[in-house]
C-alpha positions in Angstrom: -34.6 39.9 -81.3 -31.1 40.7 -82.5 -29.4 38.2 -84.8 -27.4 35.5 -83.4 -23.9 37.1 -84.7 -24.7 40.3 -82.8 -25.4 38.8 -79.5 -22.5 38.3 -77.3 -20.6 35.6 -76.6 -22.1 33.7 -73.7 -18.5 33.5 -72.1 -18.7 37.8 -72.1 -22.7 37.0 -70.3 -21.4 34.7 -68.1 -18.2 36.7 -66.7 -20.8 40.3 -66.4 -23.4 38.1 -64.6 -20.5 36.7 -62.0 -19.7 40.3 -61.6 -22.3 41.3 -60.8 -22.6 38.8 -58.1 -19.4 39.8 -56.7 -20.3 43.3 -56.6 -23.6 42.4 -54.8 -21.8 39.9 -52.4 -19.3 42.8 -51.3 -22.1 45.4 -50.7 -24.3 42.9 -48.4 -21.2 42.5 -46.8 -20.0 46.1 -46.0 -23.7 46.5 -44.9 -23.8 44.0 -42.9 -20.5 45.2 -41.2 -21.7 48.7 -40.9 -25.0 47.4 -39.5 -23.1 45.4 -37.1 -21.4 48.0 -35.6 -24.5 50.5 -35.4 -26.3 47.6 -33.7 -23.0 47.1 -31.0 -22.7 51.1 -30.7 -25.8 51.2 -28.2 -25.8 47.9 -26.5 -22.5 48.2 -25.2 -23.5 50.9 -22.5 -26.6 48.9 -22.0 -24.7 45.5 -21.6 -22.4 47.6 -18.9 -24.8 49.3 -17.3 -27.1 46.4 -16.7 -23.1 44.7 -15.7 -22.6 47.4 -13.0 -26.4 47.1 -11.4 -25.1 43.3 -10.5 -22.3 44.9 -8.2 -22.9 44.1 -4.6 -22.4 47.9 -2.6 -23.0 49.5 -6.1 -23.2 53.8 -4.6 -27.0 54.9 -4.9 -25.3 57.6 -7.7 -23.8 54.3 -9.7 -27.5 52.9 -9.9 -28.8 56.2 -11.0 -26.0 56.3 -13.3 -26.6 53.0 -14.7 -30.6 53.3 -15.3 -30.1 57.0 -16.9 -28.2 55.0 -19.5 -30.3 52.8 -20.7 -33.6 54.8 -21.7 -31.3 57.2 -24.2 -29.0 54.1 -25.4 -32.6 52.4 -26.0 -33.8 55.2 -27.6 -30.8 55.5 -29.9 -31.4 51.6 -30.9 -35.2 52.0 -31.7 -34.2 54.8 -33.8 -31.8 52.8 -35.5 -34.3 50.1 -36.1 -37.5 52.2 -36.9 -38.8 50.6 -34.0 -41.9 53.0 -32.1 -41.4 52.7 -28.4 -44.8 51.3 -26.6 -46.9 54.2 -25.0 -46.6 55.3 -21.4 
């Protein structure tokens, strides 16, 4: 243990621990903001695609089009998310 004079002053303790905080509040946020937008990147052809099979007189090619997309923008999220796709 170090003498009471050498410790610091619990003012200096307190101010490092509420940096520290800060710090750790701004790096769960810019995670969270990059995860976001990984996450969205995917979904949004996905969301569309699954959009444009609702169409009434969608072409044959636009259906083919549209279920193509999926699989690969699927494939791209379970990658993200470490997630193993079920077995065929």
């Amino acid at each position: 243990m170090l003498p009471i004079e050498e410790h610091p002053p619990k003012e200096t303790t307190a101010k490092v621990i509420a940096d520290g905080r800060a710090a750790a509040n701004r790096y769960k946020d810019e995670f969270l903001a990059t995860l976001d937008q990984e996450l969205r990147n995917p979904l949004a052809p996905i969301r569309n695609a699954v959009h444009n099979l609702g169409i009434d007189g969608l072409k044959i090619a636009d259906v083919k089009t549209a279920k193509d997309v999926s699989p690969r923008q699927l494939a791209a999220l379970e990658k993200l998310l470490d997630i193993q796709p079920p077995p065929v």
